[in-house]
C-alpha positions in Angstrom: -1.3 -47.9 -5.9 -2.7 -48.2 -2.2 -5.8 -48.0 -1.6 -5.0 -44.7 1.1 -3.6 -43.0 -2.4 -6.6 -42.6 -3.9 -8.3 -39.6 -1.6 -4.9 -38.2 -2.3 -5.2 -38.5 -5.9 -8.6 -37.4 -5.5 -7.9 -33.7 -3.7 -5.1 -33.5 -6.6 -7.6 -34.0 -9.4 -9.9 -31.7 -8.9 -7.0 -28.9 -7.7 -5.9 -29.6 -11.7 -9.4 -29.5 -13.0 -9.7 -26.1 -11.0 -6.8 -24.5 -12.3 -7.8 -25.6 -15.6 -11.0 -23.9 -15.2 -9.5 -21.0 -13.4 -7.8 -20.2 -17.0 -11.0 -19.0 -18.5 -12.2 -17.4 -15.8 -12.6 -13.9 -15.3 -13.8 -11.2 -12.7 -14.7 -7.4 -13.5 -15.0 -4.9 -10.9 -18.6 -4.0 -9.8 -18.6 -0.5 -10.1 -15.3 0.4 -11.8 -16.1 -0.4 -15.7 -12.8 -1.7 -15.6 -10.8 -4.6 -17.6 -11.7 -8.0 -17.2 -8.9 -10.3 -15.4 -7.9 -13.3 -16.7 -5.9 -15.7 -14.5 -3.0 -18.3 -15.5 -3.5 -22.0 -14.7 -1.0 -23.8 -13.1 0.6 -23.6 -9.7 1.9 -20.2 -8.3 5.4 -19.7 -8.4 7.1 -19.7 -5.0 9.8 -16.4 -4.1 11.9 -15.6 -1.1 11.5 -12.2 0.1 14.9 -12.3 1.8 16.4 -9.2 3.3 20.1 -10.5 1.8 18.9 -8.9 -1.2 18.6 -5.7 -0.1 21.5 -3.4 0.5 21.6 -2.1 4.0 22.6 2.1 5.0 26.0 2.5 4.9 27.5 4.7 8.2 27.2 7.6 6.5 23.1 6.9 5.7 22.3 5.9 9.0 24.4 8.6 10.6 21.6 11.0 8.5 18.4 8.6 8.6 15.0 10.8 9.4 13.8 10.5 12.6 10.3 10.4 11.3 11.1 7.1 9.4 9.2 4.3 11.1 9.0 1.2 9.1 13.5 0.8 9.6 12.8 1.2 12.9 11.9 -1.9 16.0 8.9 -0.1 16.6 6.4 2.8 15.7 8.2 5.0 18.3 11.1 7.3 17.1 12.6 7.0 20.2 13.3 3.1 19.2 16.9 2.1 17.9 17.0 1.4 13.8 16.9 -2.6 13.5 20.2 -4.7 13.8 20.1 -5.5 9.9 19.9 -2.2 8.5 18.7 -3.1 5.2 15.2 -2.4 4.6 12.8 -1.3 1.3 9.4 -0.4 2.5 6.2 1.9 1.5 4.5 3.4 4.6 1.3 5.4 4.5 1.2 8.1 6.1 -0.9 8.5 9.3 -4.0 10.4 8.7 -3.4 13.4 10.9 -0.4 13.9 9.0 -1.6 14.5 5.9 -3.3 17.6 6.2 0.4 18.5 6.0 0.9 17.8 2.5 -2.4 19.4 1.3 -0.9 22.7 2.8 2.1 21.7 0.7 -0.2 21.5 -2.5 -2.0 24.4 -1.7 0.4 26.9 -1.1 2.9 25.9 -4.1 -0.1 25.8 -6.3 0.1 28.5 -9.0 -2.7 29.7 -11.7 -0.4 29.7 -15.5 -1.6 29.2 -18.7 1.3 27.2 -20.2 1.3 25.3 -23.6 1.0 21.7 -21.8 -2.0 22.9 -20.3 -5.3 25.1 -21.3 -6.5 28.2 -19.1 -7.0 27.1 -16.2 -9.4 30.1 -15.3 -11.2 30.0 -18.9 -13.6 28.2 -20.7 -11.5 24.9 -21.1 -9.3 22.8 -18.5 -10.7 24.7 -15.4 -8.4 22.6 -12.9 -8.0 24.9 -9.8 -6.9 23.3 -6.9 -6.1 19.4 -5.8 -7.7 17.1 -3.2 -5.4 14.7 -1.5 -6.4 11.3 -1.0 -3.3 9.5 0.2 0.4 9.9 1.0 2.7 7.2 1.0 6.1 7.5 1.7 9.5 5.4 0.4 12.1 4.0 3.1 14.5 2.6 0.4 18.2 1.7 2.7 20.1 1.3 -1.1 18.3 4.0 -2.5 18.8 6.6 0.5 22.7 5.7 0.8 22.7 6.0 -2.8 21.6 9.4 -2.4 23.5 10.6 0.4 26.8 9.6 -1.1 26.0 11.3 -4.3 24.8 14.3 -1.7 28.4 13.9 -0.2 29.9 13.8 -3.1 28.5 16.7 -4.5 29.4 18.5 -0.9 32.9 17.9 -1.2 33.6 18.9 -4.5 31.9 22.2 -4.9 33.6 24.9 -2.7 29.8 27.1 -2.9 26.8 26.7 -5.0 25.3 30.0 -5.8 21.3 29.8 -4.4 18.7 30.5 -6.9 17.0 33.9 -7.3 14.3 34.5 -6.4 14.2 31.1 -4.0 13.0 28.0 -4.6 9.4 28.4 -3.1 8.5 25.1 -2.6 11.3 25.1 0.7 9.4 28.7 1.4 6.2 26.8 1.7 7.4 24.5 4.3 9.3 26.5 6.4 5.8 28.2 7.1 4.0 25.2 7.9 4.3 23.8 11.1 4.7 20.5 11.5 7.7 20.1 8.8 10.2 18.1 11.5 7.6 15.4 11.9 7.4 14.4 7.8 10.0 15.9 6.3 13.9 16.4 6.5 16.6 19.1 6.8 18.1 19.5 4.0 21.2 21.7 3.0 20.5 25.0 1.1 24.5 24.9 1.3 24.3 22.3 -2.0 20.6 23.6 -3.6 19.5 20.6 -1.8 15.8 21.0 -2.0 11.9 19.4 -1.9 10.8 19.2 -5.5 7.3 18.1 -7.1 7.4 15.1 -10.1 3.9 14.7 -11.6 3.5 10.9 -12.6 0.8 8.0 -13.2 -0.1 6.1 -9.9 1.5 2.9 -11.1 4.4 4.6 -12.6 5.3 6.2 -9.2 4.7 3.1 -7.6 7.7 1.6 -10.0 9.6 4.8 -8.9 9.4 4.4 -5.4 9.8 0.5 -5.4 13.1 0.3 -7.9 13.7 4.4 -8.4 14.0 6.2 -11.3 15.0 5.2 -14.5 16.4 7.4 -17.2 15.0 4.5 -19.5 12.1 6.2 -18.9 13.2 10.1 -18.7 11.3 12.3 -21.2 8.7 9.9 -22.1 6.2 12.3 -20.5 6.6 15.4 -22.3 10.4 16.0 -24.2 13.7 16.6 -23.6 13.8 20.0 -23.2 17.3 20.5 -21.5 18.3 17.0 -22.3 17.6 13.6 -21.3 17.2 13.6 -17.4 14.9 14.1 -14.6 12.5 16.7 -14.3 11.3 18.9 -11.4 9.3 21.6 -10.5 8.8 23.8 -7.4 4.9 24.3 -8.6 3.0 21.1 -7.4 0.9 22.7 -11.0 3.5 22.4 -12.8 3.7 19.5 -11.7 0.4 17.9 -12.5 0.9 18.5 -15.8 2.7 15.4 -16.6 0.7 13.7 -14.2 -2.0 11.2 -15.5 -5.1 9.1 -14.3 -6.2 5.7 -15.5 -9.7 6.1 -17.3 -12.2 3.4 -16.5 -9.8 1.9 -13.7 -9.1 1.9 -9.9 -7.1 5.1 -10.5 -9.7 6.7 -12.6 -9.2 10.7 -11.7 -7.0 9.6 -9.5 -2.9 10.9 -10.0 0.2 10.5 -8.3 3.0 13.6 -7.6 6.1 12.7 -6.4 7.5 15.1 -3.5 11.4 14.7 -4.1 14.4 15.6 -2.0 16.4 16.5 -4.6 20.5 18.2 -4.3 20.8 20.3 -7.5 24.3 21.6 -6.3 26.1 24.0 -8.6 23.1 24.6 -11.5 23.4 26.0 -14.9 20.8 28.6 -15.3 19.1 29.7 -18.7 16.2 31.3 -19.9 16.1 29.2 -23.2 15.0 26.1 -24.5 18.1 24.0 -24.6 18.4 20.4 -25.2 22.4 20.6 -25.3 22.5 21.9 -21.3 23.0 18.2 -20.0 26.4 19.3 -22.0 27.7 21.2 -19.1 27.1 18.4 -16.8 28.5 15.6 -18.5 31.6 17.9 -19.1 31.9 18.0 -15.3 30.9 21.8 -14.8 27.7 21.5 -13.0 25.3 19.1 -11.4 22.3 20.6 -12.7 19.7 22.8 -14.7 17.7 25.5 -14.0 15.5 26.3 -17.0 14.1 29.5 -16.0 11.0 29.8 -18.2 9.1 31.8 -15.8 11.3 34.3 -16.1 11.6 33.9 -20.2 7.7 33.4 -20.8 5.8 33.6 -17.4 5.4 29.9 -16.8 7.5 27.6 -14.7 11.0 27.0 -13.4 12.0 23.5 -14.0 14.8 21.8 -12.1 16.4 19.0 -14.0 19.4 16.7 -12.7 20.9 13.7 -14.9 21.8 11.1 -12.1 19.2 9.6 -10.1 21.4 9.2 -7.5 20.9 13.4 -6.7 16.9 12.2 -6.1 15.2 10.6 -3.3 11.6 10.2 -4.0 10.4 10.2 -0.5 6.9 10.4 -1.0 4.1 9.1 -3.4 1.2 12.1 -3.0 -2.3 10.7 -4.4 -4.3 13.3 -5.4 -7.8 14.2 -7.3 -8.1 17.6 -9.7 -10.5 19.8 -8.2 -12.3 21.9 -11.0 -15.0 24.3 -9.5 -13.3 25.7 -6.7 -14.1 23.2 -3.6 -12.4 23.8 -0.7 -9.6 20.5 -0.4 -11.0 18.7 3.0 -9.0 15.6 4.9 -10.7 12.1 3.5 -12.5 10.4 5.8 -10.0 7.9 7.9 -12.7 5.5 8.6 -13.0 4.7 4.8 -9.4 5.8 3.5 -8.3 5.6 -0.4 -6.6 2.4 -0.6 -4.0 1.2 -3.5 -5.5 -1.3 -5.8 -2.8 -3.7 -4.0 -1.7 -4.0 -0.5 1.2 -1.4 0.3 3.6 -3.8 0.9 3.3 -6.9 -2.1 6.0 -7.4 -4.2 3.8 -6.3 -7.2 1.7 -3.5 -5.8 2.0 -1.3 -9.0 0.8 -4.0 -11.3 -2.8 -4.1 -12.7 -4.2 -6.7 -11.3 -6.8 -6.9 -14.2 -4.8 -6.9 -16.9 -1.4 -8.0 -15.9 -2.1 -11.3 -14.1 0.4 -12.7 -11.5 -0.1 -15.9 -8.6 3.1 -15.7 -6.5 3.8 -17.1 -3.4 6.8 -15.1 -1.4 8.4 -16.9 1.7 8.5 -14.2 3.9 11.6 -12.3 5.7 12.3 -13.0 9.2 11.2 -9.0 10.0 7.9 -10.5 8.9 7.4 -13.6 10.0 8.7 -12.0 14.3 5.9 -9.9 13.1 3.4 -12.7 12.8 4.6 -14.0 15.5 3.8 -10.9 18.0 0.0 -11.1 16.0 0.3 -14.9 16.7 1.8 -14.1 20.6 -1.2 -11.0 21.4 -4.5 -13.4 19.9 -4.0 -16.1 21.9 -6.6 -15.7 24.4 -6.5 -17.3 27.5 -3.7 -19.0 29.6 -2.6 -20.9 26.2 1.1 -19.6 24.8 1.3 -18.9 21.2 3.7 -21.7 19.1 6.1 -20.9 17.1 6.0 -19.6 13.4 8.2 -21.5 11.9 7.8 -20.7 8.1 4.9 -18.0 6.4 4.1 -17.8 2.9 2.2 -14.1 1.9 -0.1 -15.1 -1.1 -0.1 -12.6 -4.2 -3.0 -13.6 -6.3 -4.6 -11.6 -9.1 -7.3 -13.8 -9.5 -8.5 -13.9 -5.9 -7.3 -10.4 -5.4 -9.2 -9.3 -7.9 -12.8 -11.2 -6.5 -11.7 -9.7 -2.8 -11.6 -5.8 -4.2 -14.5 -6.5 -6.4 -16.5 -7.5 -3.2 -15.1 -4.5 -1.0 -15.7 -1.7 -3.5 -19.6 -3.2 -3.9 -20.5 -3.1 -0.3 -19.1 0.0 0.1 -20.8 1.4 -2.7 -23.8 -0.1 -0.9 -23.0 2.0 2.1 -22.7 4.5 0.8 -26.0 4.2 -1.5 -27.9 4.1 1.7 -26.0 6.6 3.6 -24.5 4.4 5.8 -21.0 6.0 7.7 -20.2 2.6 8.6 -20.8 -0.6 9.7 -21.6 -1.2 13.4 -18.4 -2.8 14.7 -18.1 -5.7 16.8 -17.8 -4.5 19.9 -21.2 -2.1 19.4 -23.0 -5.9 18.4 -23.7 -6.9 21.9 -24.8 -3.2 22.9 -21.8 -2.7 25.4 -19.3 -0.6 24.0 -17.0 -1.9 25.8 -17.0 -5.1 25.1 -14.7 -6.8 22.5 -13.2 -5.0 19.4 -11.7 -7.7 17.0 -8.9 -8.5 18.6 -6.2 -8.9 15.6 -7.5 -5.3 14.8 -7.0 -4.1 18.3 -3.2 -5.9 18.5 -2.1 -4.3 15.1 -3.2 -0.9 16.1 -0.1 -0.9 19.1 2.4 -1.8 16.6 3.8 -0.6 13.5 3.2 -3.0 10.8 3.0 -1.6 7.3 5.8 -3.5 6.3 3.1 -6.6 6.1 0.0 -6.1 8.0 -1.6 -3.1 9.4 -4.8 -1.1 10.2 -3.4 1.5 7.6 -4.2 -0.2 4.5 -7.8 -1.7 5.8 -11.1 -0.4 6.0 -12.6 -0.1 9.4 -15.6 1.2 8.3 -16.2 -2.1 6.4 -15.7 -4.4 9.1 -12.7 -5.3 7.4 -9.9 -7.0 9.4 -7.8 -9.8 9.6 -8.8 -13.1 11.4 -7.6 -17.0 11.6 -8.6 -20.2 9.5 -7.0 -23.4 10.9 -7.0 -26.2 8.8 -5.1 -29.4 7.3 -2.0 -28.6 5.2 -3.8 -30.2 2.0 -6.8 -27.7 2.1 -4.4 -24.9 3.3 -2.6 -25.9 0.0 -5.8 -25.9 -1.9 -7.2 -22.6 -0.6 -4.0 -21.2 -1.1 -4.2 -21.9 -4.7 -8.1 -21.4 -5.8 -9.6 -19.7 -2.5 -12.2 -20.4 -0.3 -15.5 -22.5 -0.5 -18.2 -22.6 1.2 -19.3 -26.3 2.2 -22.4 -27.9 2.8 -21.3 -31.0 4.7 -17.8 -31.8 6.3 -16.3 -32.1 9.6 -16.8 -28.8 10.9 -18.5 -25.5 9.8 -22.0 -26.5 10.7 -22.7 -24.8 14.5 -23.6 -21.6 12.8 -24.4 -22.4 9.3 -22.6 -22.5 6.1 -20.0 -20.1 5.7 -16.1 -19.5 5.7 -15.7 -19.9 9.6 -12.7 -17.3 10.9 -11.4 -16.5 14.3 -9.9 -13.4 16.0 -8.3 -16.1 18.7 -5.7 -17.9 17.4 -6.3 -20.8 19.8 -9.7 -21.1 18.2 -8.4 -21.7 14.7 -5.5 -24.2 16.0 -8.5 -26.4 17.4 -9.5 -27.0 13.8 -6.0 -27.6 12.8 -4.9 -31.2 12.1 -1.0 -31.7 12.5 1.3 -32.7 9.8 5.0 -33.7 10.4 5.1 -31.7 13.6 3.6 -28.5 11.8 0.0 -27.3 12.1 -1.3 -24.5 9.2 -3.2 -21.8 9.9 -4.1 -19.3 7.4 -4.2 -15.7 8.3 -7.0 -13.9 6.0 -8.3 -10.5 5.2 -12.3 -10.6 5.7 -15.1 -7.3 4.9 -17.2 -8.5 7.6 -19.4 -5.9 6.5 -23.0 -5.6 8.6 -22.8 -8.6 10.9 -25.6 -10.7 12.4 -25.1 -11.2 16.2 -25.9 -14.4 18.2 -24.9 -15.6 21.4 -26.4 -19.0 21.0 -24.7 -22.3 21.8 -24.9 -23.3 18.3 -27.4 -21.9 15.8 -27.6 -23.7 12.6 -29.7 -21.2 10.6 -27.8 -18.4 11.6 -26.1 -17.4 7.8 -29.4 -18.1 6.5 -31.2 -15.9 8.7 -27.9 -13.3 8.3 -28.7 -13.6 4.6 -32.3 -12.7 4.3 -31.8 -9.8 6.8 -29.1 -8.4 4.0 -26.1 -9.2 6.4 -22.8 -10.5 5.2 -21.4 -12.3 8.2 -22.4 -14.0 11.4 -20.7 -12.9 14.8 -21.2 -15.8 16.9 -20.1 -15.1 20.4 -21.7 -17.9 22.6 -23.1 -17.7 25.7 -20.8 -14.8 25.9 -18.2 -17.0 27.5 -16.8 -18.6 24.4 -14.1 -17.8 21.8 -16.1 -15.5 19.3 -16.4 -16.8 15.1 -16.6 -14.6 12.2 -18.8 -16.6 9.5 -18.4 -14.8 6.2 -21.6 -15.4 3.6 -19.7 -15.1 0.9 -16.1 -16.6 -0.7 -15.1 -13.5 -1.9 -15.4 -11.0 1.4 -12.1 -13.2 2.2 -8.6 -13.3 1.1 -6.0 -15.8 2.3 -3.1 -13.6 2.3 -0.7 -15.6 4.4 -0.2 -19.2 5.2 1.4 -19.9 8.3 3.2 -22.9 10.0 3.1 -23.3 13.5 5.1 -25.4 15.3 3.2 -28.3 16.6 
């Protein structure tokens, strides 16, 4: 062995004895009373998020694509063609304005019955009347949708009419008086029953529904079989909630999830009893559907039940808190949203991150990686020209994930403790204004980005946002695998003290870089900057230490007011390296 191995070997050791250590090692949210995590040793497994695995629209799925749908699309603007490549499988929250929207929906369809799944709701025991909403996501699925609108077709062509149900279905009532409806939901066809319906579900579990659809695996495991073994429906977001449940002691703690279905019943078979054998009539060919009309029989609910999940598109995922003395719902704040345990758009964002433990790498798609690219392209200050991306990993790591939450949900805890509405942002620091916002904040904000990176799944209000590391490949490597650490002596890191050093300029972060084989690595990280101490010094050595006793949680160094601002975060855990990126050198 050479004598230049041994540094090598070196790095390599200790990654090993850190892994091996990471095995035992566990993390437990601040202020959830949740499970403890537990992380796996060993080296994450590497994935391809190719788009050859998804199945694009067929001609007649396109032909019928909503117009509102943004994350199929080149850009945020309806207006824009649907991409060339037509297969696409994305969640998209829905913008904040939008969403009062969906809590008229929940209002209006909202209904005050006692029925056996649930106590008096006006009475001395489950006094549930009304429901806040915290989030909406919705589902652009290109196999699911042409699943659906075939099975819609099919349904179409072979029923000459399909009597409409009496009295009508009020949920399509409800939004025909809201205004608004062309901008979140569909037309849909009262020629085939083809109607919005409520599902009431877990969060996690609707996750699973809107990433892989439903599964009649899984039909009746809420609450029977009633009509037979199939998909349940109602037009009563109440009814609704019933089946709907929370996750004690957890992120989703009083926190549920109702699905808001476009679902074609077509030709129904209508009864007022309770009658398992009803899926009869529908695998003997005579009807698509069943309308069990227990309102009528007992003063409860319709419930709406098809047998192929093909007749269901789950369009939205509606998070939602019970409201129990009367409150008035209100809009959430948007400067501090509700945010999913797990970013929108991983590969496992309906896992629990504390108790089911994952450390995947995914090479990402080419969609994404153009999409770094225009990030990459837009925070390259100066004259200087972005390189090229030529390969991007995105990091899913329970472990780290886990720290990164744990970190979030504290200081915003802290906030609000002291009654903070925010933290001052960046550009308030230097007390102009109009000075600089953080720039990778300001680029995402003109283009749609859900599909990886976007605005809509950070916290503002926490300084949160996403900035540059450059580096070697090794330590990318490392950090990739067992995070950040802060150092007390190396090369670099020392101007402003000791801290994880970031950058909102890409050519900042390159400058750090050293090349390998043509290829420089940058990692692009998710940082709670949190309350920020400001200097405009040259270099100012105690500047985290002075940050630190002032209760701050990052330094924003912006010297002389001529150079390329740094973000230096305290502490390891306010960042997460989500993606590593290789730039062409």
């Amino acid at each position: 062995m050479g004598i230049g191995s041994v540094p090598i070997l070196l790095l390599s050791s200790l990654i090993v004895w850190k892994m091996c250590f990471r095995q035992a090692a566990k993390t437990q949210p601040d202020l959830a009373g949740g499970a403890l995590a537990v992380v796996i040793g060993g080296k994450a497994t590497l994935h391809s998020d190719s788009k050859e695995l998804v199945v694009p629209l067929n001609e007649m799925a396109l032909n019928s694509l909503p117009k509102y749908w943004t994350g199929c699309r080149e850009s945020g603007n309806d207006e824009v063609n649907v991409r060339d490549d037509l297969g696409f499988d994305e969640l998209m929250y829905v913008k904040h304005e939008r969403m009062k929207f969906f809590q008229e929906q929940v209002n209006q369809t909202y209904r005050k019955i006692t029925t056996q799944d649930r106590l008096c709701p006006t009475a001395k025991h489950d006094k549930t009347k009304g429901y806040q909403i915290k989030r909406v996501i919705r589902v652009e699925d290109s196999a699911m949708f042409s699943r659906y609108m075939d099975r819609r077709d099919q349904i179409k062509r072979s029923r000459s009419s399909c009597e409409a149900p009496d009295p009508e279905i009020f949920t399509r009532a409800a939004m025909e008086a809201s205004n608004g409806l062309t901008e979140v939901l569909s037309d849909v066809d009262d020629g085939i029953n083809e109607v919005y319906l409520w599902h009431g579900t877990q969060v996690r579990a609707g996750l699973a529904i809107a990433k892989a659809d439903f599964s009649l695996n899984f039909a009746g495991s809420g609450a029977g079989t009633m009509y037979g073994k199939g998909f349940y429906f109602s037009e009563s977001c109440t009814k609704a909630d019933e089946y709907a449940t929370d996750e004690p002691g957890g992120h989703y703690d009083g926190v549920r999830g109702l699905l808001l279905c476009r679902v074609c019943l077509g030709n129904f078979y209508y009864t007022l009893d309770r009658e398992s054998s009803a899926i009869d009539k529908y695998t003997n060919g005579e009807v698509d559907s069943t309308i069990g009309d227990r309102a009528k029989a007992v003063n409860t609910y319709r419930e709406m039940v098809v047998y192929d999940r093909d007749q269901v598109y789950p369009e939205y995922l509606i998070l939602y808190e019970r409201l129990y003395r009367g409150e008035t719902p209100q809009l959430p704040p948007k400067d501090v949203p509700f945010l999913l345990e797990l970013p929108l758009y991983w590969r496992n964002v309906g896992r629990n991150p504390y108790t089911e433990c994952f450390r995947e790498h995914w090479m990402v798609k080419p969609t994404i990686r153009e999409l770094i690219q225009r990030l990459a392209n837009g925070s390259c200050g100066g004259d200087a020209a972005a390189p090229k991306v030529l390969r991007a990993r995105r990091i899913e790591d329970s472990f780290l994930w886990c720290r990164y939450i744990d970190r979030k949900r504290s200081l915003g805890a802290q906030l609000q403790a002291n009654g903070d509405l925010k933290c001052a942002p960046p550009n308030e620091l230097d007390g102009n204004p109009e000075s600089g916002h953080a720039l990778t904040a300001t680029i995402l904000s003109e283009f749609h980005g859900d599909e990886a990176i976007s605005v809509e799944n950070m916290a503002p209000g926490l300084n949160e946002t996403l900035l540059w590391h450059g580096t070697s490949q090794q330590a990318a490597d490392a950090i990739s695998e067992i995070g950040f650490e802060v150092k007390t002596s190396g090369t670099h890191g020392r101007r402003f003290g000791h801290g994880v050093y970031l950058a909102e300029d890409l050519s900042k972060s390159l400058s750090y870089c050293t090349s390998s084989g043509n290829v420089k690595y940058v990692l692009l990280c998710r940082a709670v900057c949190g309350h920020m101490h400001y200097t405009e010094e040259k270099s100012h050595p105690d500047a985290t230490s002075e940050a630190a006793k002032l209760g701050k949680h990052c330094v924003l160094a912006n010297p002389e007011r001529s150079g390329l601002r740094e973000y230096i975060v305290l502490e390891t855990g306010h960042v997460y390296p989500e993606y590593s990126v290789e730039f062409e050198d």
